[in-house]
C-alpha positions as CSV (number, residue, x, y, z in Angstrom):
1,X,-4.7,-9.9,19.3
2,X,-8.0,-8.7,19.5
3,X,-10.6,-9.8,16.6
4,X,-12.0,-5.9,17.0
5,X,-9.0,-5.2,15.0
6,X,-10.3,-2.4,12.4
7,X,-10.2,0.9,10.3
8,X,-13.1,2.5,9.9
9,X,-13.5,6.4,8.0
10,X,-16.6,7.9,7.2
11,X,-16.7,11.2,4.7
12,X,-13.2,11.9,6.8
13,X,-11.8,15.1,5.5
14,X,-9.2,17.6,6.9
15,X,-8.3,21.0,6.1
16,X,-5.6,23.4,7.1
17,X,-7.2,27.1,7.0
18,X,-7.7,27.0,3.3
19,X,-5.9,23.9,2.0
20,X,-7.5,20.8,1.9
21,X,-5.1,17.8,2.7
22,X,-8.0,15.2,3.1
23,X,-11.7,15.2,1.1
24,X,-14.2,12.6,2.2
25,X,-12.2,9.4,2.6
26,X,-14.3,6.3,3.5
27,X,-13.0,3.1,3.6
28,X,-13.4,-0.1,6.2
29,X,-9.9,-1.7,6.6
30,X,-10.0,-5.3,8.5
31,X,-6.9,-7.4,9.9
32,X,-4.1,-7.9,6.7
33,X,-1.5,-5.9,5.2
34,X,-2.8,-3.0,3.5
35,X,-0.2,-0.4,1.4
36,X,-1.0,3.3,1.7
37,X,0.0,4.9,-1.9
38,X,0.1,8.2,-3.3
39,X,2.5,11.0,-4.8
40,X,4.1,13.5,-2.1
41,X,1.5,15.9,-0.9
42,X,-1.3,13.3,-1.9
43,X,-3.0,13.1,1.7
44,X,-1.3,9.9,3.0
45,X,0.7,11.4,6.0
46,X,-2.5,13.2,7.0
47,X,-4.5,10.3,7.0
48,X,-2.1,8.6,8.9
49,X,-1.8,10.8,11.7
50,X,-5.7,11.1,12.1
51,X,-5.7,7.1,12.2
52,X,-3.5,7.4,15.0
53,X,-5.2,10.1,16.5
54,X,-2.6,12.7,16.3
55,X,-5.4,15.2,14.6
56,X,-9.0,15.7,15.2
57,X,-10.9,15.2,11.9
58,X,-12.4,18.9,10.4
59,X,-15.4,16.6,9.2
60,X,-15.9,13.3,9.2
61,X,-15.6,10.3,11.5
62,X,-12.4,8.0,12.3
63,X,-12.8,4.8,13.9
64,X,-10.0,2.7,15.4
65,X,-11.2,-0.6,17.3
66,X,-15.0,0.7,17.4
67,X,-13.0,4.1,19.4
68,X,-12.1,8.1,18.2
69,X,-8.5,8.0,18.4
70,X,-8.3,11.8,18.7
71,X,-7.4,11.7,22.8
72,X,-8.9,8.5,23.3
73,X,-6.5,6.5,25.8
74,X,-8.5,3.4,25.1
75,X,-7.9,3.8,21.9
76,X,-4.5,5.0,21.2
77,X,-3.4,2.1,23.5
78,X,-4.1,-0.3,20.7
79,X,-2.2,1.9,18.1
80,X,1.5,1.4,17.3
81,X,2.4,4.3,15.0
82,X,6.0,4.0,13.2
83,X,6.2,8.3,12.1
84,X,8.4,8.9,9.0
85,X,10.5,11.9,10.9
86,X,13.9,10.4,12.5
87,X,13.5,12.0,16.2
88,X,15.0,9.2,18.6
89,X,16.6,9.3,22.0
90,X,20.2,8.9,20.5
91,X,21.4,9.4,24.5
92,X,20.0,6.2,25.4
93,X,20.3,2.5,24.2
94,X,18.1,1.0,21.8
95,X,16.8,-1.3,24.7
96,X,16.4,1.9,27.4
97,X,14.5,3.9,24.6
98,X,12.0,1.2,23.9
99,X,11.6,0.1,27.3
100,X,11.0,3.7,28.3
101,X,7.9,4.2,26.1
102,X,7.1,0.8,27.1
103,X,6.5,2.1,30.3
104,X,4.7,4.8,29.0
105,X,1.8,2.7,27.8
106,X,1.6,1.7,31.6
107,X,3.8,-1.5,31.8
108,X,5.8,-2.1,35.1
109,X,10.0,-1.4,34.7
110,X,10.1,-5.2,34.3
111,X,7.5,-6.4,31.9
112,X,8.9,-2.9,30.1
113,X,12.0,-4.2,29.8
114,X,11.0,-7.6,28.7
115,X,8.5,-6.3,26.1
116,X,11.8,-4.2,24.7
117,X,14.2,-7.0,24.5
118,X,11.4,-9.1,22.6
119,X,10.5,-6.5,20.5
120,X,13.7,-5.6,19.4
121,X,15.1,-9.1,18.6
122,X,12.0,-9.4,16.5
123,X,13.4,-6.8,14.1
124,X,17.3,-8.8,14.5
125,X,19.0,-6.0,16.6
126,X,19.3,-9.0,19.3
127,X,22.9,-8.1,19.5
128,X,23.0,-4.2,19.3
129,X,20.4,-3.5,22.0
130,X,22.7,-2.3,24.4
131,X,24.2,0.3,22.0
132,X,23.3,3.8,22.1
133,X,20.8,4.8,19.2
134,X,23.3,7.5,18.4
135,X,25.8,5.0,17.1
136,X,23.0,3.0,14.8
137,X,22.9,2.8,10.9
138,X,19.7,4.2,9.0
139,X,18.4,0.8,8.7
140,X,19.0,0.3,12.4
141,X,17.4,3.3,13.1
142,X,14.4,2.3,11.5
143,X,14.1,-1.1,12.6
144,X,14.6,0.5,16.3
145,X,11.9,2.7,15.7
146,X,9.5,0.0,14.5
147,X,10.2,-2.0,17.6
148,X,9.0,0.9,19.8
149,X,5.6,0.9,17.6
150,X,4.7,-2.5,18.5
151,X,6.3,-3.0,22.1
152,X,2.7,-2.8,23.1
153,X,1.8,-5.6,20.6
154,X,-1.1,-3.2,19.2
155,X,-4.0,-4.3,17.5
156,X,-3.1,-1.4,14.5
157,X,0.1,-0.7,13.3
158,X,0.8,2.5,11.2
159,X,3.9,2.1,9.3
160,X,4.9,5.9,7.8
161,X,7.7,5.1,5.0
162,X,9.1,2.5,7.0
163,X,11.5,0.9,4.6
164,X,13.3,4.7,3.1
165,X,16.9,3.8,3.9
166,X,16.9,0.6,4.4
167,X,19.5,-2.1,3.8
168,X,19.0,-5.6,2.3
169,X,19.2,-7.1,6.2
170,X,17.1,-4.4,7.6
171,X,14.2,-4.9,4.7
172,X,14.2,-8.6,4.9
173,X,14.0,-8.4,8.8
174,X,10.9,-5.7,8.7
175,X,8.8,-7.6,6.1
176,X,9.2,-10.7,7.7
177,X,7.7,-9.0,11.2
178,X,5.2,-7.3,9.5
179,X,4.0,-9.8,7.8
180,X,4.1,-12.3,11.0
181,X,2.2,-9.3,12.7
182,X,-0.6,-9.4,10.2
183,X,-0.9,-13.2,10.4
184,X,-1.6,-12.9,14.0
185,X,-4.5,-10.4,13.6
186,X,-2.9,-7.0,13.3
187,X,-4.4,-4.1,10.7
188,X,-1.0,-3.3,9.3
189,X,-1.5,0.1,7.2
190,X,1.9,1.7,5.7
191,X,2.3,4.5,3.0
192,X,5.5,3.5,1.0
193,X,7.5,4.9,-2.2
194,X,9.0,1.5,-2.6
195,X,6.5,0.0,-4.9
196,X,7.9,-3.7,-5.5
197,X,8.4,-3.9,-1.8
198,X,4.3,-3.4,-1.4
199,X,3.8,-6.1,-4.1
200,X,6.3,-8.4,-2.0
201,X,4.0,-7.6,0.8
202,X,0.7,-7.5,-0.1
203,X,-2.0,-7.3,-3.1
204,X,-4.3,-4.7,-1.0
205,X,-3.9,-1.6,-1.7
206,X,-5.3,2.1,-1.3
207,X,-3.8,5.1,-3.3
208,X,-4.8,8.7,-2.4
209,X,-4.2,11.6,-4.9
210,X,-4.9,15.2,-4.0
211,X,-6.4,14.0,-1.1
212,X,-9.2,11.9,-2.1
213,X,-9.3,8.0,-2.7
214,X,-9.1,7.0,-5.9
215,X,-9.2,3.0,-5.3
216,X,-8.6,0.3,-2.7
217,X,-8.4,-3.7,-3.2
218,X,-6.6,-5.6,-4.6
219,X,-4.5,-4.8,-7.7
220,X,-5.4,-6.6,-10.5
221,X,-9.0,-6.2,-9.5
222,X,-8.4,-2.5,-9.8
223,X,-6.5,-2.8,-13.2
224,X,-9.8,-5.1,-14.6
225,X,-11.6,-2.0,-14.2
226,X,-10.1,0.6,-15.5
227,X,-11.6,0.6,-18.5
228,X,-10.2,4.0,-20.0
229,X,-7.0,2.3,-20.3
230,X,-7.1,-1.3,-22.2
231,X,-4.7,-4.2,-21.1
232,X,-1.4,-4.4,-23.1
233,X,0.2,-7.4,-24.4
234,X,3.8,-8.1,-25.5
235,X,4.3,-10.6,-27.8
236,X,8.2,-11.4,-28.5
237,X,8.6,-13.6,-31.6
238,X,10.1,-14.3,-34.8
239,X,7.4,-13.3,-37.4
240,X,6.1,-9.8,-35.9
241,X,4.5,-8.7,-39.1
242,X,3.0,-12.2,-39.9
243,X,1.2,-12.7,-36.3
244,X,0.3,-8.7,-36.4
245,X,-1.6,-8.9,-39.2
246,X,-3.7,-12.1,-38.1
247,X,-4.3,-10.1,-34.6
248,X,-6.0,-7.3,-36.0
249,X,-9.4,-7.6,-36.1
250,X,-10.0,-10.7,-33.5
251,X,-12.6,-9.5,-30.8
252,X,-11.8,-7.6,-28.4
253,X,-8.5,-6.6,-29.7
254,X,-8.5,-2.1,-30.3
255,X,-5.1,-2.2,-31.1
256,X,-1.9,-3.4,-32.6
257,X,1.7,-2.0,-32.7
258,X,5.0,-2.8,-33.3
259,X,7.3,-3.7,-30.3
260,X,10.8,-4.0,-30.1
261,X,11.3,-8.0,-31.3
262,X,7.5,-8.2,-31.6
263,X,4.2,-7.0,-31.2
264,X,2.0,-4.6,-28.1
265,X,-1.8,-5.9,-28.4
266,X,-4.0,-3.9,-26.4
267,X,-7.5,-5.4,-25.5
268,X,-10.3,-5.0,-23.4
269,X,-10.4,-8.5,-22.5
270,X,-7.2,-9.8,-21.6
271,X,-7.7,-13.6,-21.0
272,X,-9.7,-14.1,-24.5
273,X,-7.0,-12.4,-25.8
274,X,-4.3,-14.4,-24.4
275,X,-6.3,-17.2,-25.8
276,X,-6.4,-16.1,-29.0
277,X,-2.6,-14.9,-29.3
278,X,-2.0,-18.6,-28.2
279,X,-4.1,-19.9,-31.1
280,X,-2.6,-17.7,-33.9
281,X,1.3,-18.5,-32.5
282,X,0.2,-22.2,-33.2
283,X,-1.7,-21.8,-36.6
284,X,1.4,-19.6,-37.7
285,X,3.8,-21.6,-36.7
286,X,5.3,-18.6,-35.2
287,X,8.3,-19.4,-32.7
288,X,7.5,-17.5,-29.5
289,X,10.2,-16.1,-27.5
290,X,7.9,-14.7,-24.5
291,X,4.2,-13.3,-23.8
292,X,4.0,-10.5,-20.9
293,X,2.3,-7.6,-20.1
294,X,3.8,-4.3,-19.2
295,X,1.0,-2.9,-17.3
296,X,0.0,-5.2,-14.7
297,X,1.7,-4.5,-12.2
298,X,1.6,-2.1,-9.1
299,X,3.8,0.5,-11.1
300,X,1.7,1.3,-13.7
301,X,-1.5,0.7,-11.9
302,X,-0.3,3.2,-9.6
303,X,0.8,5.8,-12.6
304,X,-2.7,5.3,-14.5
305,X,-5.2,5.7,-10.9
306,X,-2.7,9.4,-10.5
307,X,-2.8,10.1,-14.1
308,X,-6.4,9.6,-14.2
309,X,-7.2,11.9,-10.4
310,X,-5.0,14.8,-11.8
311,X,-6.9,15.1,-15.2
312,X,-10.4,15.4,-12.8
313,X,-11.8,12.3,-12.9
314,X,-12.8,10.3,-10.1
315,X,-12.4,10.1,-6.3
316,X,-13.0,6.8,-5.5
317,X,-16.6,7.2,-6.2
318,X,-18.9,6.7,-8.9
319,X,-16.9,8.8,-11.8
320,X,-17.4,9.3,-15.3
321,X,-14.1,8.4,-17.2
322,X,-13.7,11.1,-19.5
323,X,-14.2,9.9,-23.1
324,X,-13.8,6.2,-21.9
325,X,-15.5,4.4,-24.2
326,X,-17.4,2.4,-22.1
327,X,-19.8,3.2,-19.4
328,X,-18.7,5.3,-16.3
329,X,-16.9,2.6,-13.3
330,X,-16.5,2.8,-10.0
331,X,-12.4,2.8,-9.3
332,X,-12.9,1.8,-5.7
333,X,-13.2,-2.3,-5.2
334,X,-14.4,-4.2,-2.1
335,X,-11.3,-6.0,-1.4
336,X,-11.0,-9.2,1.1
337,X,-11.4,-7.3,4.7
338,X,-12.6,-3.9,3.6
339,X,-15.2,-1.8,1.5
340,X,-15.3,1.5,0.9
């Protein structure tokens, strides 16, 4: 695996006659697992397909490896794309199909062949190679399809949905090649729906809403600075009102509800309020059934960043946040590998 291994955009945009689908995405993506989010119609399929060079940019640059994908055999022969769209050669077996486009990438019949069966039993369909693809499951299917994107062993593997329809076995087997793929030096970009699947995977992410970036890194990074929307706390206990009325006031608390079987702080520093939560369940004497937080993870990150693009604010660049009441932030955070 090559240590070149990269995603580079600059001000990359696309339009189609008078839609915009992309607006000045820049972003550097290095070898890991990085998870490509955004609602339907966001921008992430036409990213995708100018990564893998299956679109020339309208403005903009797109680098893959150092190389312009857009007709670029140098560098489309270290991209494995994985499309979304189901069009396979159900005629054939799943070992003659991936074998075939094997030899399209300019392997002899038998290294073709081996690269196939490999590729192939790295997804688990060891035993249904010599089946026609017509015959296969959805999850099959998929994980047929995936094998065919890195027969090649490409240094960047695009992954469009590559998990919709998937059964239990098929998921498990996917993940676990992905991931082994990263470890060994691969970019591994894929846009998903599946959102606890991309926390399974990875803690990298970008999201694209109405066709700009509105963050990339990691996700609790990004949740630290969204500032227009403080951390919430769930407190389940015995004495609600009792600990509720001790919270209010302690710095850095704005906020205190009722929950159901307890209390919802919401802070702009979460760890000194954690501390002091801690301290007041002690002084109290207050018997604590559990402390956690329904906002810090992917989901809600991921309903706040679109919330916050479709009400105007922010692309991924310097923004002002409304009427935050702090000073404007920058939603996009240099994570481990990339920078924007």
């Amino acid at each position: 695996m090559s240590q070149e291994a990269s995603i580079r955009t600059v001000r990359l945009s696309k339009w189609y006659g008078k839609v915009t689908a992309l607006q000045e995405v820049s972003l550097h993506l290095g070898p890991g697992i990085w998870g490509l989010l955004g609602p339907n119609g966001s921008g992430k399929t036409t990213f995708l397909r100018l990564v893998a060079g299956q679109l020339r940019p309208a403005l903009g640059e797109v680098l893959v490896c150092g190389h312009r994908p857009f007709a670029n055999p140098e560098a489309l022969r270290r991209i494995g794309l994985c499309p979304e769209a189901d069009a396979m050669y159900d005629e054939l077996t799943a070992v003659e199909m991936v074998q075939s486009l094997a030899e399209l990438s300019g392997y002899g019949r038998e290294e073709a062949k081996k690269r196939a069966i490999d590729a192939l039993t790295s997804f688990g369909l060891e035993d249904a190679m010599n089946r026609r693809v017509a015959g296969f499951s959805r999850g099959m299917r998929q994980r047929a399809k995936l094998a065919q994107a890195v027969v090649h062993d490409p240094d960047v593997i695009l992954l469009d949905e590559p998990l919709t329809g998937t059964d239990p076995v098929s998921r498990q087997a996917i993940l676990t090649e992905i991931r082994r793929r990263a470890a060994n030096g691969a970019v591994v970009l894929f846009s998903t729906h599946v959102l606890p699947e991309v926390e399974a995977l990875t803690e990298q992410v970008l999201l694209i809403a109405r066709g700009q970036l509105v963050a990339q890194g990691k996700v609790h990074e990004i949740r630290d600075l969204m500032e227009e929307h403080p951390h919430h706390i769930r407190v389940e206990c015995d004495r609600p009102r009792e600990l509720a009325a001790h919270l209010c006031g302690v710095e850095g608390i704005v906020g205190v509800q009722f929950a159901p079987q307890g209390v919802e702080v919401m802070s702009w520093d979460p760890d000194s309020t954690y501390e002091a939560i801690a301290r007041k369940v002690v002084e109290l004497g207050v018997q604590l059934g559990s402390i956690t937080s329904p906002d810090a993870d992917l989901e809600s990150l991921f309903h706040y960043l679109v919330q916050r693009s479709s009400a105007g604010a922010g692309t991924g660049a310097d923004a002002a946040v409304g009427a935050a009441p702090r000073q404007a932030y920058q939603a996009q955070v240099q994570g481990p590998g990339g920078s924007r």
